[in-house]
N, C-alpha and C positions, 0 to 999 in steps of 0.2 A: 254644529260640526257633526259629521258622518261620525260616528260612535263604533268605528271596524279597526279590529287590529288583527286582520288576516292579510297574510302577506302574498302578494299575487304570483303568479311562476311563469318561467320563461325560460325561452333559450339562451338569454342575455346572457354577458359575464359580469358578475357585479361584485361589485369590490368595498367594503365598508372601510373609512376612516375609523379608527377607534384609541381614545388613547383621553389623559386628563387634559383640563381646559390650557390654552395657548399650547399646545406642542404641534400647530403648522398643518390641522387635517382640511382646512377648510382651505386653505392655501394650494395644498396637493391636489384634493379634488378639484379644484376648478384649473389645477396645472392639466393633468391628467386626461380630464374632458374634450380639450384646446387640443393636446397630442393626438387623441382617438377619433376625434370628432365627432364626438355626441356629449350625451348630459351630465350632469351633475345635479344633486339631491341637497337642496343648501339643508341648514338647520333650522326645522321647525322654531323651535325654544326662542332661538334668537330675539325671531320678530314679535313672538307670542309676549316674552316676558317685557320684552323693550314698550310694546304698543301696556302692556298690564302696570307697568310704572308710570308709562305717561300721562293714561287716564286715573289710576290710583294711587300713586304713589306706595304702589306695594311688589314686596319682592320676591321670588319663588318662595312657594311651600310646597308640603306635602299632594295638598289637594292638586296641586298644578299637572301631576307625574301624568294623570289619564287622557287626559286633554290636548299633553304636549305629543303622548305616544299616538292619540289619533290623528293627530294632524301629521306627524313623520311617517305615520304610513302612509296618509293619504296623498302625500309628496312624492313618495316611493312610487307607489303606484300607478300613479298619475301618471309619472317620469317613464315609467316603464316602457308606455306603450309609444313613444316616439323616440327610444334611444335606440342609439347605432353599436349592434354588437355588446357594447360595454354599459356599463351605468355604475358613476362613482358614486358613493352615499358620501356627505360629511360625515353624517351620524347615523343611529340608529338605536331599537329599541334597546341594545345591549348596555348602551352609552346611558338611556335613560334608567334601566333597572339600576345598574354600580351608582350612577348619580343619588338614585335616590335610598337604596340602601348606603350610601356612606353617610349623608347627609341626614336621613331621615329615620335611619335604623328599620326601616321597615319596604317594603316595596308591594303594591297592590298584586293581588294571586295572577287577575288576567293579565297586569301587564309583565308579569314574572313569567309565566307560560308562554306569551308571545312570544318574548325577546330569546327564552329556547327555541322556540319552532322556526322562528325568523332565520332562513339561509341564507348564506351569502359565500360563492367560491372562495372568495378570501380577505381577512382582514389583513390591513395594517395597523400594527399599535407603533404609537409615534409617541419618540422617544421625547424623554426632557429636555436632553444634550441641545434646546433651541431656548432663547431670549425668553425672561416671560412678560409679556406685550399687556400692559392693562387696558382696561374697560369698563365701561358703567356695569355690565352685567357678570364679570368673572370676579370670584372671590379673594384668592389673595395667593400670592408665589409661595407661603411658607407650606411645609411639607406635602412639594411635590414628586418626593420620589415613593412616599408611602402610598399615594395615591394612586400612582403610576403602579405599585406591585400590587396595588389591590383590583385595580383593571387587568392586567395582568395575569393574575392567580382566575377572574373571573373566565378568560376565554380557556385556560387551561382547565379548571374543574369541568368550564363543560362542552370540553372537548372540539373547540372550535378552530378551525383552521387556520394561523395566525402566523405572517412575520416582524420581527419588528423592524421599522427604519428607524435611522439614527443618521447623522450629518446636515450640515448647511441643504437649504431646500433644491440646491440641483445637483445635489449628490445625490437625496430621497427620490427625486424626480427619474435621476437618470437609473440607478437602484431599483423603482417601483417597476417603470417601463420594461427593464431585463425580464423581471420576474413575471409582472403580466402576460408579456411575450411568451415566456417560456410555459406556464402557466397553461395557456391556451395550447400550445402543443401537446402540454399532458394529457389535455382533453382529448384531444384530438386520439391522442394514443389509448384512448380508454381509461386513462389513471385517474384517479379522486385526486379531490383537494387534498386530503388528508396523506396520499401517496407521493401525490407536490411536493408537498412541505416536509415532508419526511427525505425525500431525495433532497429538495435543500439543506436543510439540516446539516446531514453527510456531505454536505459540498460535494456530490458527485454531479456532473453536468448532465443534463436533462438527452442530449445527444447521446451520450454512455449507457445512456437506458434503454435510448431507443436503439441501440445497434447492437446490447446485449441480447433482447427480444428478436430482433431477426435475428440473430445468430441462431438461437434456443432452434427458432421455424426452419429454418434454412442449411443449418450445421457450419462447422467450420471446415472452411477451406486445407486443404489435404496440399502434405508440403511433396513434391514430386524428388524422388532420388533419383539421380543418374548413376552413380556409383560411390562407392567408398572412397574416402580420402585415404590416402595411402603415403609410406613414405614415397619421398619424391613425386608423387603425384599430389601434391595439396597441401602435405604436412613433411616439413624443414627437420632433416636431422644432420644434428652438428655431433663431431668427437669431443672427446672432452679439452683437449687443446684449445678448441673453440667457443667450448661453453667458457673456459677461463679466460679467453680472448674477448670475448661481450661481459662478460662480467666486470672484468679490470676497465672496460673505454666506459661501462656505467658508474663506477666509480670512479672514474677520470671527471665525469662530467655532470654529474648531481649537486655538486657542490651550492650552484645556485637555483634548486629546483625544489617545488614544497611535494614532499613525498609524503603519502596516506596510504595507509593499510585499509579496507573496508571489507569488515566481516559481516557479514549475514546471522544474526544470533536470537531470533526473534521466537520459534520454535520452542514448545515445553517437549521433554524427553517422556513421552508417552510411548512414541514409537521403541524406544531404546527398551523397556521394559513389555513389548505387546506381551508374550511369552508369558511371562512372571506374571502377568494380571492377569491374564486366563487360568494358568497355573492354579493362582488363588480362588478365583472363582469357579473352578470344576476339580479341584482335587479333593477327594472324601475322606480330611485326616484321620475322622476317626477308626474306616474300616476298609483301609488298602494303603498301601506304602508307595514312597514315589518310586521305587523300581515298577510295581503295578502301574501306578498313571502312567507314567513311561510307555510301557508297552501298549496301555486302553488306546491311546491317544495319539499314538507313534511320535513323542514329540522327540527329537533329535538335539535339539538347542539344550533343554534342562538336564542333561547328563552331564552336556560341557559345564555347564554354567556351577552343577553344585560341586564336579573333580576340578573346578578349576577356583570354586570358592575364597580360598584364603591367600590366594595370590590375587584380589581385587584391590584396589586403592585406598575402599572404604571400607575393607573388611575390618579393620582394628577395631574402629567408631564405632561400628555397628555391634560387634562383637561386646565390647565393653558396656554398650548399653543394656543389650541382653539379659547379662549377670546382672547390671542392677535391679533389671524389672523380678526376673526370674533366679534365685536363691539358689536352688539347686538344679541349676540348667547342664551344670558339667554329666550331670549323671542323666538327663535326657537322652533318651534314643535318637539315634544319627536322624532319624528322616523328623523326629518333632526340629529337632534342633535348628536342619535347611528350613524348616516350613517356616517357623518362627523368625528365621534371619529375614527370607524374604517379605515375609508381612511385617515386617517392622521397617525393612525396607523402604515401603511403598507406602504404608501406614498414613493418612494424613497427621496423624498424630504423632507422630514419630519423624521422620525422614522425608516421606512421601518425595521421593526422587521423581517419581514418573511423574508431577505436578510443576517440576522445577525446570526450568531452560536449562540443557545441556552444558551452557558453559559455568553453570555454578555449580557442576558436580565433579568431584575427585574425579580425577582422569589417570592421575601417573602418581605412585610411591617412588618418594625422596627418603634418605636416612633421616633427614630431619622435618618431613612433613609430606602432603597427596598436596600436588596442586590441579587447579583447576585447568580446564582449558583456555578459560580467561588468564589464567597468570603465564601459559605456555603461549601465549598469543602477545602476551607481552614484552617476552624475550624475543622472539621471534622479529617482532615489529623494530627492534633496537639492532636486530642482523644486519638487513636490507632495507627495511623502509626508514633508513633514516638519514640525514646530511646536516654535515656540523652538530654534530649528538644531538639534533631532535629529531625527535622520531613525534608522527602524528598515527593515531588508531582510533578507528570508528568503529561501533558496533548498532548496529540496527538492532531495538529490541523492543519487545512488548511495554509497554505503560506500566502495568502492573507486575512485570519484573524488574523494573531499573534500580529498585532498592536495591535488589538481594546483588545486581551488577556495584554497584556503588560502593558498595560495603570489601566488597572483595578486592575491588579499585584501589580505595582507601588504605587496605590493610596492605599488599601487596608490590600496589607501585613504586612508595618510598623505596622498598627493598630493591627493586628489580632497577630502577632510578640509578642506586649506589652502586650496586653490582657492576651494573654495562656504562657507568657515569653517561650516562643520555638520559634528556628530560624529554618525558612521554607526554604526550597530552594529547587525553582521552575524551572522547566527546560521544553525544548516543544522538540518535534519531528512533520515531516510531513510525510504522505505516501509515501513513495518510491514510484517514476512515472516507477521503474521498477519492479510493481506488479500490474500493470496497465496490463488490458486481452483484446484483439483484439473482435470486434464486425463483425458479419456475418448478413450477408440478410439472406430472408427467405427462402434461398437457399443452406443456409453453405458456399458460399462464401463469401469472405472477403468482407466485406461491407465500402466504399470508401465515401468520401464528396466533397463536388463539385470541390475540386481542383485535383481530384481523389487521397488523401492519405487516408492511412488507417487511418480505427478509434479506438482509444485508448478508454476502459474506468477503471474508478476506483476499483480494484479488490472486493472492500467491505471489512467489522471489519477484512475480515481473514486474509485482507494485513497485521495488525497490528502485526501478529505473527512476521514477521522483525522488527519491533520498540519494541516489547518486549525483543527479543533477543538482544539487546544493551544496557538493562542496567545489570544494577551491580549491584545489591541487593541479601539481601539474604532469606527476605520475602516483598512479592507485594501484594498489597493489589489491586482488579482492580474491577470498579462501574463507571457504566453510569454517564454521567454529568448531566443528569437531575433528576437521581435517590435521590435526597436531601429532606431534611423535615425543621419544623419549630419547630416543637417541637420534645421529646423520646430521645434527644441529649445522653442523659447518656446509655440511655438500648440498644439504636443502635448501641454504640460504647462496650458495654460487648459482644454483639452478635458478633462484627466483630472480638475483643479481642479472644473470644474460640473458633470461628474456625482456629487463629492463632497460638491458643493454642493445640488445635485439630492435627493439623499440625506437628508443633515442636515434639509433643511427639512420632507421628508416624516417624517422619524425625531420629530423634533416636534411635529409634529401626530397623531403617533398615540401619540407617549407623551402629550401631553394627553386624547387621548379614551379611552387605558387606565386613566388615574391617576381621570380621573371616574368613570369606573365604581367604580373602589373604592372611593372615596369617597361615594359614594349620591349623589352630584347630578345622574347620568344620566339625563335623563326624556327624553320622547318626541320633544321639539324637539332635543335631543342624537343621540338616535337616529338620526333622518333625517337630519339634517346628517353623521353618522359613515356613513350607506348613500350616499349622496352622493357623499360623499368617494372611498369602497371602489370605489366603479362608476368615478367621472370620473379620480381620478388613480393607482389601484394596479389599476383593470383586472379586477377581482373583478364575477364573475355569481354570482347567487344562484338555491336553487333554484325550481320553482315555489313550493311549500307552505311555502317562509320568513311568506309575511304571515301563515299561519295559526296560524303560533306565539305563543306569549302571548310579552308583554313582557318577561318573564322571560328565555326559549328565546332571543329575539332577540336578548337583550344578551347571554346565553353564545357564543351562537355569533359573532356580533360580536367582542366581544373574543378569541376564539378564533381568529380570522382575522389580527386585527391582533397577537397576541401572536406574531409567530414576524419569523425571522430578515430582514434586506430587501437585496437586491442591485438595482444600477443597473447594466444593462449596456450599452454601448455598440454600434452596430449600425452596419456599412458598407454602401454598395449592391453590390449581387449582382454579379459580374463573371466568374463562371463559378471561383472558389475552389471545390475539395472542400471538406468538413467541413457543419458544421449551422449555421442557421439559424431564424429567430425565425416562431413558427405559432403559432396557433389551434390547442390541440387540446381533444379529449375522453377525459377518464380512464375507469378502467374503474368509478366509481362515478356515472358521469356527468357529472360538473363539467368545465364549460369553463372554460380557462384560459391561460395563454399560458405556450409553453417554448420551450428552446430546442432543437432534437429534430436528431438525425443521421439518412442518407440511411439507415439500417442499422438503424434503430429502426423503420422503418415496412415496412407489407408492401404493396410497388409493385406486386403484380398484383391489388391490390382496384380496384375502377372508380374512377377518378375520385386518388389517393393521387399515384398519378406527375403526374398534372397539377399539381396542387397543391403538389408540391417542385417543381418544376420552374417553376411560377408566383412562386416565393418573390423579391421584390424587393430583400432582406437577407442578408446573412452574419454570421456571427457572427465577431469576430474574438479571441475571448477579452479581450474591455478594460472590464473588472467592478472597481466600487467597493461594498463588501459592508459590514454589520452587524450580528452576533449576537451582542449584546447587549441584554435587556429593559430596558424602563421602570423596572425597581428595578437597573439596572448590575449586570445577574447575565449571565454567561452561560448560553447556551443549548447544548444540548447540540445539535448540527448532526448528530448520527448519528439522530436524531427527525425527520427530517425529510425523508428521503433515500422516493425511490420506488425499492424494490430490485425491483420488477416492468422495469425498464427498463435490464437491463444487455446484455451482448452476446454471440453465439457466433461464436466466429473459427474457423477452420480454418488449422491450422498444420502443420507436419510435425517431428519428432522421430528422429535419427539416420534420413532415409529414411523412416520411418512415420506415415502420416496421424493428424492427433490432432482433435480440437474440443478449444478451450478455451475460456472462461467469462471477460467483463471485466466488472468492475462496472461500473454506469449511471455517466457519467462523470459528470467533478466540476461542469462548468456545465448538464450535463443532467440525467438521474436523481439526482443527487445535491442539486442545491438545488431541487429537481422542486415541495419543497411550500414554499418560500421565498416572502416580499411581492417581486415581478419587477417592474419597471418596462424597458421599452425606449428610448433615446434614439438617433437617429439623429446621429452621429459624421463626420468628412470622412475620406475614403481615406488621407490624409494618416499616419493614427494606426498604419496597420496595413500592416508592412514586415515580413511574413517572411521568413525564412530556410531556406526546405522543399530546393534544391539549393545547389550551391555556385553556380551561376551567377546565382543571384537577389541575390550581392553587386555583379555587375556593373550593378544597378539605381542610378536616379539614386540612389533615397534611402540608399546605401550609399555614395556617390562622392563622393571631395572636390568641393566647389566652387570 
């Protein structure tokens, strides 16, 4: 026997089975070969040790391990040069090193060496979860799952590219083939195995990557404005007569409807404090006072922030904590005393607020305690999102804050439960890490960390469009977690009431003009009354050559239109807020429509773009009452619906290095982009963020 265990190289894709004895590899590659049409690498060992018992009566040793590796390569090899595209291994040297280190506590140097140099695009290791099949030549079923983690642990120390399958053999099969598939595209795309498998991993589709990278090359598509949404032009404004009029027919008519509040809560309040953390790190307590930084720095915020100090929520807390660290703190000079509050503030050791999600921080002083915006979200939820005392409340949050949510859940609820006698039930979801979008250098290449993987980052709100699509309601109610007040409790909750109301009645009239179409009673006097409708209350243009379509054409596309999801959103007047706003614009198929677009979706150096954000009389304040659900109570799949032409390219930096990363179209923009939209003009009342910490010192945050 040829005495080589150099492994030959090719263009080929080659795929090794790897995994302990009977778990189904010998099975798969010869499945796999059949699909690709080309070869399969059976197992040396097999026929070696079967043909060594038949003449000897003897059974694998040590000695066997060099002899069995040069014949698997010499199988490999062989194979190589008449496979098509593909080549599945049963086995290979990696299979033979684990074998013989578990068995024989030792493995020879060169056949240890090979079976690292030995490449292969990708392994599968094949799970247990299959029969275990005996034979003259396999040892025995007892401990095959330690076996199984010590294969296992072997591709991973050295670094090898690996998925595992798991299920009956045409679920591996059908399983393997995706991946192969997809696989060979990455290649195609320039990506490593190592970059593969890492996008599998994140369960992001191999597609997502590849259209995040032309993005990066190509840029995104630029949302075109026709003009501002305007009252009576786009955006519906009722008197209050009428806000009480939709409010009352949604309380007429919720009675059998699952209503859900869904907050956005995901965010640490790093933002809330930027100010205060630069504050700390460029203020020189020992030898200038914060009236000096003040002026070095021009900062405007930290004057509010310290004259407005002890009307904060969490001033008490803090305050008290103080005196315990520091004895004689009463007699401190005023500017040690601020410095010390805000670093302790912020402190990891301490407080460390800017580390914590927004809603677990005091927001509002009660005579008998600060609640959160989690506990103000909870009353809130028990106003309007609720029928027959239950009220249902979601909050999208980070993983690694669900404790500090739960805790305050726990304590809080019972109370708030008694109070508004309504049973709350509260429930979280986290980002999908597979709406997580690859980051490129300043080059549109994929941009890598020091251990060279790719970098993953969080898609942004437009991820949440998958966390919306999982629940089950049949109106949602959806508002910023920091968007809460201290007072207006009652007028905020009639405002959120009629655009529920608003809703409902519209939700009605177009499951009657859906249900007629199916029904064949749709004729021509239906028709018109349904374009009517489209034009005067959902704000639908049509194209030119709509009339020239037969009667037929018209009613497809009709119910076409009205077939999809509907949101009511709420609109404030313009008051110089960042963030997006309600327009007129034009898609790239021509349709004019009404969205609600960010300053960063449009390209301000076309003539006329900047006037036109800049003319905008509305803001958006995130205060949307939604419904996707059809006329047959099916839902709708809401990732249908999404215009992924309208996501974002950010510029960030990464350990010191410039990056572009990629956000999906958010979730009230690109993401309900092809949604039934109505606009309602709202009082300012409704819309109380919490963008710094000093916007608590607002009335609508202040006791009365």
């Amino acid at each position: 026997m040829e005495e080589n265990l150099k492994q030959k190289q090719s263009a080929i894709i080659k795929i090794a089975m790897f995994g302990p004895e009977s778990t189904g590899k010998t099975t798969l590659a010869k499945q796999l070969a059949e699909y690709y049409k080309t070869l399969w690498v059976p197992e040396f060992a097999r026929d070696y040790l079967q043909e060594k018992w038949d003449k000897q009566q003897l059974v694998c040793d040590v000695s066997d391990m060099l002899p069995i590796a040069y014949g698997q390569t010499k199988l490999e090899n062989d194979a190589l040069a008449h496979a098509n595209d593909y080549l599945f291994c049963d086995t290979n040297l990696m299979v033979t090193k684990v074998f013989s280190e578990v068995y024989y506590n030792t493995c020879e140097p060169s056949l240890d060496e090979a079976a690292l140099k030995h490449e292969y695009d990708l392994f599968f290791l094949t799970d247990i979860d299959v029969p275990w099949e005996k034979d003259d030549l396999r040892d025995k079923p007892e401990g095959r799952k330690s076996v199984f983690e010590v294969f296992k642990r072997a591709l991973i120390e050295n670094k090898k590219p690996f998925i595992t399958l798991s299920g009956d053999k045409n679920l591996r099969l059908n399983t393997a083939i995706s991946i192969i598939d997809d696989l060979t595209k990455a290649k195609e795309m320039g990506l490593s195995s190592r970059d593969f498998v890492q996008i599998y991993e994140y369960g992001i589709p191999l597609e997502n990557i590849r259209k995040q990278l032309s993005i990066f090359k190509n840029g995104v598509a630029k949302t075109i404005l026709l003009e501002p949404a305007t009252l009576y032009n786009g955006i519906l404004k009722l008197s209050e007569n009428e806000f009480k009029d939709k409010a009352g027919f949604y309380d007429a008519n919720n009675s059998t409807l699952r209503l859900e509040k869904f907050v956005p809560a995901s965010g640490a309040a790093s933002r809330m404090f930027k100010f205060l953390i630069t504050f700390l790190n460029e203020f020189d307590v020992e030898n200038e006072s914060i009236k000096a930084y003040v002026n070095r720095k021009k900062s405007s915020k930290l004057p509010v922030f310290v004259v407005g100090l002890e009307r904060l929520p969490f001033y008490d807390v803090i305050d008290k904590k103080l005196k315990e660290e520091f004895i004689s703190f009463d007699s401190l000079h005023r500017n040690l005393k601020n410095y010390y509050f805000i670093k302790l503030m912020l402190s990891e050791d301490y407080f460390d607020y800017s580390n914590k999600p927004k809603g677990v921080l005091p927001f509002h002083r009660y005579e008998t305690h600060s609640a959160t915006a989690i506990e103000e979200h909870l009353y809130e939820c028990t106003n309007y999102s609720s029928s027959n005392r239950v009220s249902n409340l979601h909050f999208t949050v980070s993983e690694n804050h669900l404790k500090q949510f739960e805790d305050i859940i726990n304590d809080v609820k019972p109370i708030v439960e008694k109070k508004t006698k309504t049973k709350i039930n509260v429930n979280y979801s986290f980002q999908n890490k597979s709406t997580d979008t690859i980051a490129v250098g300043l080059n549109n290449k994929p941009f890598r960390n020091e251990n060279g993987e790719l970098v993953f980052r969080p898609g942004g709100h437009g991820a949440l469009i998958k966390n919306l699509n999982e629940l089950d309601a049949d109106i949602v109610f959806i508002k910023n977690i920091d968007n809460v007040t201290q007072i207006n409790h009652e007028k905020i909750s009639l405002y959120k009431k009629a655009l529920a109301g608003i809703l409902i009645e519209l939700q009605q009239k177009i499951f009657l003009y859906l249900n007629a179409i199916d029904s064949a009673t749709f004729n021509q006097e239906l028709l018109d009354e349904t374009i009517t409708f489209l034009r005067e209350k959902l704000n639908i243009s049509f194209s030119l050559d709509f009339q020239d379509l037969t009667f037929e054409n018209r009613v497809k596309e009709i119910r076409t239109i009205l077939n999809r999801p509907i949101r009511i959103c709420g609109m404030v007047k313009n008051e110089g807020e960042p963030g997006g706003g309600p327009f007129w614009t034009k898609g790239n198929n021509g349709n004019v429509s009404l969205q609600i677009v960010e300053s960063s979706e449009v390209d301000l150096s076309v003539k006329g773009q900047l006037k036109i954000m800049e003319n905008a009389s509305h803001f958006n304040p995130v205060d949307l009452v939604c419904s996707f659900k059809n006329y047959k109570n099916e839902k709708f799949d809401l990732m249908n619906f999404v215009d992924h032409d309208r996501g974002f390219i950010v510029h960030k930096s990464i350990s010191g290095k410039d990056i572009k990363a990629y956000e999906l179209p958010g979730l009230w923009n690109g993401a309900m982009a092809n949604w039934l939209t109505v606009f309602v003009q709202v009082p300012l009342i409704t819309f109380n963020p919490v963008k710094t910490v000093n916007d608590l010192l607002n009335l609508a945050h202040q006791p009365q």
